[in-house]
C-alpha positions, 0 to 999 in steps of 0.5 A: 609824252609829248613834244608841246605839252599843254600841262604838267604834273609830278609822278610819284612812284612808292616802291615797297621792295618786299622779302617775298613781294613787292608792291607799287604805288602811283600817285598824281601829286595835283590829282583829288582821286590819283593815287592808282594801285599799280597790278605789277601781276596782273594775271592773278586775282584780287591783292595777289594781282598786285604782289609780284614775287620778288625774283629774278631770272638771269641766263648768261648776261642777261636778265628776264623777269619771267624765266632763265636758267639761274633763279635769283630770289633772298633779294632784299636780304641777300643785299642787307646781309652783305658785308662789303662796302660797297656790294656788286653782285647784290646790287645788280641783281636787286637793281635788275629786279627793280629797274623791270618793276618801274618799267612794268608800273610805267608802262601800266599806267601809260596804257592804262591812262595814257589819255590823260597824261598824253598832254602831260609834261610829266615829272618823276620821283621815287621813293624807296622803303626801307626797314626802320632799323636800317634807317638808323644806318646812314651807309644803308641809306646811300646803298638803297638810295643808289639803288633806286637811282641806278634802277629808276634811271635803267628802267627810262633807258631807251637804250635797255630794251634788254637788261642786261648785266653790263648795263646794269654794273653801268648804272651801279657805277654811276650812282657812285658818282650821283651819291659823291656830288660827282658828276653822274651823266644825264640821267632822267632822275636825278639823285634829288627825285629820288629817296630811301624812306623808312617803311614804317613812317611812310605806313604811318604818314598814310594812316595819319593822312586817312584815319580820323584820329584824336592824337591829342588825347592818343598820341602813342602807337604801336605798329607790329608789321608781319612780313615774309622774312621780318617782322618790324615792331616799334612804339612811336608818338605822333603830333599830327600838324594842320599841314599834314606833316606832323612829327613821329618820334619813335621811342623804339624799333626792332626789326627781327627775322621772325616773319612768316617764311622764318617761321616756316623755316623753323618747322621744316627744320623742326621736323627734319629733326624729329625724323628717324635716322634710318632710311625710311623717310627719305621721300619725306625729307626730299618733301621737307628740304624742296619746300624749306626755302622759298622766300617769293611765295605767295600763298599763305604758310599752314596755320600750324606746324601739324598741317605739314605732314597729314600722315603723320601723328605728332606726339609733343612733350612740352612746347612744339616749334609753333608755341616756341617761335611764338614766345621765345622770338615773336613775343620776346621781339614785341616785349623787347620793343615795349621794354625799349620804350618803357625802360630805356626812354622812361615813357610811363606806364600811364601812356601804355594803356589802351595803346592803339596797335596797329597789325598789319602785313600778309602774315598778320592774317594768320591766328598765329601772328594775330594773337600777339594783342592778346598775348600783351594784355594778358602776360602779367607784370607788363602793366601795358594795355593794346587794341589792335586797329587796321589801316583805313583805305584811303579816300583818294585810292582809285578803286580796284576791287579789292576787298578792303581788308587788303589795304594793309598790303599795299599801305607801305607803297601807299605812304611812299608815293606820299613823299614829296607830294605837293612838294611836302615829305613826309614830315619830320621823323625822329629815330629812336636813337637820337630820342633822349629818356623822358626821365629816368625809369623807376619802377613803382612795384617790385612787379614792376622790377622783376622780370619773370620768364613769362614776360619774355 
């Protein structure tokens, strides 16, 4: 920000890259309170002023956060479900996208605070969530972490002042280069400042650094994250360090597309089906088609699949599309992750009871979702025991004025900015498939070794 700085400081930049919101974290790494919330939509109220939907727009050659003649959102998944090596129009799009959010976030904080960082020599990093599961995929991680290369570096591109498609396919063919050890051109961040961190861990490193917590007698966890398009379960043990690095070795981890929106989907289409062939309700299968698809949607989804259609009495014989979702994809994806770690890494079941289990993500906000501890304790023949806990707000979060409940929304972007504070990661993180079984599971009961339909 100046030519003769007077001192110098590390930026970190924890970029939740949402299905349907994406949240940024700005953390001082030599600050006691420097962690700032960044309010990517400002206009809104409270935690949705901090949710920017995760889309983009595009008219011709060139893109626009605001507005444009081709509406681009299915981002993150668009990207995932990709099946080329090495994708390219996937990649522009969410590079675009993701170049305006870190323009967007450093812009904020040079208004917002630029007096104090007027004097600064200021060092940028970025970190990048990406699911548990997909971290198990080293191709993925090159793919992501090219990504946050190539957009942080169009973002500080003072030749960009308009993103456009040709300088974006620039700096997606650059990060090749950045990710072979080739030669990529100056660039304000190198391949080093920037990472692809797995969203969960970075949640967990944040709850670690603020909750007070004895891992010693209570090592095991177990995290279930709602989003909009997934839900992330996945049973861990921690050992916390006096550094605050500390080990999670993570005993299982699923990622299933059996989020809010995916639950959404599921009762549109349900209802469509349940409406008459005859031409009658064509006003009513217009209302249900036009709202089936959107995945950056903000407001919350209808507690229940009756809620979608007042006018119309619905007579159900045996499970309706809620009760089905819930235990044939929510439930069955909790129980298949209690089952990796019960059966397939032989943890006892003297280490399943009272099981902290931490909920969180905007869907969890919904009765629907929020049962799911219940549901596990109560489901016979699982033998394991949860108490859900939340997510405590961070001491050294600036105060934004939000209620406190909220935290959990941005706890991801929080732990990202965690990566590389002080020159620390965020510890060592052993993924589920390089964890050996304890021992060899050997069920005490015949409970034990059948499994009925009730427990899936």
């Amino acid at each position: 920000m100046t030519m003769q700085p007077e001192n110098e400081t590390d930026l970190i930049i924890g970029l939740d890259f949402g299905t349907s919101a994406t949240k940024a974290v700005i953390r001082d790494s030599f600050a006691a309170t420097g962690v700032f919330p960044v309010p990517l939509n400002g206009a809104h109220p409270g935690i949705n002023g901090y949710l920017l939907p995760t889309r983009v727009f595009r008219t011709g050659e060139t893109y626009s956060l605001e507005q444009g003649t081709h509406r681009v959102a299915n981002l993150k998944l668009g990207l995932l479900a990709c099946r080329a090596k090495s994708p390219v129009t996937e990649f522009n799009d969410c590079c675009a996208f993701l170049a305006f959010v870190i323009r967007r976030a450093r812009s904020w904080l040079f208004t917002e605070h630029g007096d104090i960082y007027r004097r600064h020599a200021l060092n940028w990093r970025l970190n990048l969530g990406l699911a548990a599961r997909s971290y198990q995929d080293k191709d993925t991680v090159t793919l992501f972490r090219r990504l946050a290369w190539a957009a942080a570096n169009l973002a500080a591109d003072p030749g960009a002042d308009t993103i456009t498609l040709e300088k974006v396919d620039h700096y997606r063919l650059r990060s090749l280069s950045a990710a072979s050890d080739e030669p990529a051109g100056v660039a304000d961040f190198d391949w080093s400042g920037v990472d692809a961190v797995p969203e969960v861990s970075a949640q967990l490193q944040g709850f670690m650094s603020s909750a007070r917590w004895d891992w010693n007698s209570r090592p095991v966890m177990m995290l279930v994250d709602v989003g909009a398009g997934t839900v992330d379960s996945a049973m861990f043990h921690v050992r916390a360090s006096a550094d605050g690095g500390g080990v999670l070795t993570f005993y299982s981890s699923r990622v299933e597309p059996n989020g809010a929106m995916n639950l959404h989907r599921a009762r549109v289409d349900w209802l469509l089906s349940l409406l008459p062939d005859a031409g009658n309700d064509e006003a009513t299968g217009a209302h249900l088609a036009a709202i089936s698809m959107p995945t950056d949607r903000l407001r919350p989804i209808p507690e229940s699949v009756r809620e979608y259609l007042p006018a119309y009495q619905l007579e159900v014989i045996g499970q309706d599309v809620d009760e089905d979702f819930f235990v044939k994809r929510y439930r069955a994806e909790v129980a298949g992750s209690i089952n990796d770690a019960k059966v397939g890494k032989g943890l006892p079941s003297t280490q399943l009871q009272r099981v902290p289990l931490l909920l969180c993500g905007g869907g969890s906000r919904m009765r629907f979702y929020g049962r799911i501890g219940e549901a596990i304790n109560t489901t016979p023949g699982w033998r394991v025991g949860v108490e859900i806990v939340r997510l405590p707000v961070p001491r050294d979060l600036v105060d934004t004025g939000w209620h406190a409940d909220d935290f959990d929304r941005l706890s991801v972007a929080y732990g990202l900015s965690l990566a590389g504070h002080g020159g620390t990661t965020l510890g060592t993180i052993v993924r589920a498939i390089d964890v050996p079984e304890i021992r060899p599971y050997l069920p005490a009961e015949r409970e034990d070794r059948f499994v009925s339909k009730d427990q899936m």
